[in-house]
TORVO-404139 format. One record per residue (C-alpha): x, y, z. Coordinates in steps of 0.5 Angstrom, whole numbers, padded with zeros to 4 digits, always signed. Example, Ala and Ser with C-alpha at 12.3 -4.5 7.8 and 13.67 -1.06 7.14 Angstrom:
+0025-0009+0016
+0027-0002+0014
REM end
This chain:
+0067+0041-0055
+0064+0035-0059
+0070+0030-0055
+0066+0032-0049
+0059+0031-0052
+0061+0024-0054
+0064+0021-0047
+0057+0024-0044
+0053+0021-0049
+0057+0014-0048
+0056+0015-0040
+0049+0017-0041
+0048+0010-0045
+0051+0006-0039
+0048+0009-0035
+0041+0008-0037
+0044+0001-0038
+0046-0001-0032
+0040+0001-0030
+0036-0003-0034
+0039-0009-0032
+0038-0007-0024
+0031-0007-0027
+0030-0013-0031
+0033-0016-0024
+0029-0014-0020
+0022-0016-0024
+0026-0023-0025
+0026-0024-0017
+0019-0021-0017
+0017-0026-0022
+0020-0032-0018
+0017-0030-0011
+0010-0031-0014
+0012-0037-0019
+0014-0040-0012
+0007-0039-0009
+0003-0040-0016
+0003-0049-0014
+0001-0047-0007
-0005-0043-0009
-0007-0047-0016
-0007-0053-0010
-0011-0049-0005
-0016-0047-0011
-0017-0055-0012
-0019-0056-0004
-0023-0050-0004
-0027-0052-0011
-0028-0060-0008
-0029-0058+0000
-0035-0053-0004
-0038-0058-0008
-0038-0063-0002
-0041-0058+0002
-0046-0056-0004
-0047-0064-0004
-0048-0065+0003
-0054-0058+0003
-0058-0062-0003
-0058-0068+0001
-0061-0064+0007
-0065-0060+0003
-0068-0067+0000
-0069-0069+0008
-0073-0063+0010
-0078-0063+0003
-0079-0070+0005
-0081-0068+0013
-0082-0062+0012
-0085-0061+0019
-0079-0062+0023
-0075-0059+0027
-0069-0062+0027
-0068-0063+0019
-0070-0055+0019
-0064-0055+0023
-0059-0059+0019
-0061-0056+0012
-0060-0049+0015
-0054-0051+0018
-0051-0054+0010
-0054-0048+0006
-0050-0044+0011
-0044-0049+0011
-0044-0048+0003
-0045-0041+0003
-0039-0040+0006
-0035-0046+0002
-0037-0043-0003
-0035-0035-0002
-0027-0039+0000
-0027-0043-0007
-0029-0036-0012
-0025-0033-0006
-0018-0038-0008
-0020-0038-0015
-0020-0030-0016
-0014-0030-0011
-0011-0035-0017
-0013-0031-0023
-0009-0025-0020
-0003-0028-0019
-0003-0031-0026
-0005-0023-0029
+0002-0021-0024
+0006-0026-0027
+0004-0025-0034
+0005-0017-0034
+0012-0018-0030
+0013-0022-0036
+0011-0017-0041
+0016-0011-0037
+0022-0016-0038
+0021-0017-0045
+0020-0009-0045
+0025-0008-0041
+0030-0012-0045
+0027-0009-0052
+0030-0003-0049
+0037-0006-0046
+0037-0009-0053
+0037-0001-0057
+0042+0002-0052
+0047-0005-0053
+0045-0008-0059
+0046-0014-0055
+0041-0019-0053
+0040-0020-0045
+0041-0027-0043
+0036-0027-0037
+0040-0031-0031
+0033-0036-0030
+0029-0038-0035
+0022-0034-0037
+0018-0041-0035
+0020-0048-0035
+0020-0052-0040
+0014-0056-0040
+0016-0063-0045
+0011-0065-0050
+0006-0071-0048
+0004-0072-0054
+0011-0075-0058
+0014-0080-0055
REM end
């Protein structure tokens, strides 16, 4: 009966094991799906935060225009439309910079499940998981040279 009890206890352990590493791969792709994206939305939230200011700008612009005729029609016009443009350009940039920071917070906590997930694989097999793809690129160092 102990004979049973061990191969059991040793099944167990694989088992749990494999099922570590399946997890620990999937977090990997799931990782690397949204770093892909994370240049294109760092880039979008640049267009959006400068398309903002350049409309904020242009509102300002209208805005000094109308104080200085503020009897006309078409200058009235013109700023509405700028501060309705800035609104909008506006909610866009808060909107990309929100949609950024969640995708920094998701890489983040996929990092922390890959490190718990390997701390738990390293308890089972007292080896160290080398993961196929690296955590981040290596960044050099600007500073030395």
């Amino acid at each position: 009966m102990g004979v049973l009890f061990s191969i059991t206890g040793f099944a167990q352990v694989n088992t749990d094991s494999l099922a570590l590493v399946a997890k620990i791969s999937d977090y990997q792709l799931q990782l690397g799906k949204l770093q892909n994206t994370l240049a294109k939305k760092t880039n979008d939230k640049r267009n959006d935060s400068a398309v903002a200011q350049q409309s904020a700008n242009a509102n300002s612009t209208a805005a000094n225009t109308l104080s200085a005729n503020p009897q006309d029609k078409t200058d009235a016009r013109r700023a509405n439309n700028a501060a309705g443009n800035a609104k909008g350009d506006a909610r866009r940039a808060r909107n990309s910079s929100d949609r950024l920071d969640d995708l920094n917070k998701s890489i983040l906590d996929l990092q922390n499940k890959i490190s718990d997930a390997q701390l738990q694989l390293m308890k089972f097999t007292h080896i160290a998981y080398t993961p196929v793809m690296p955590m981040m690129p290596a960044r050099t160092d600007s500073t030395h040279q």
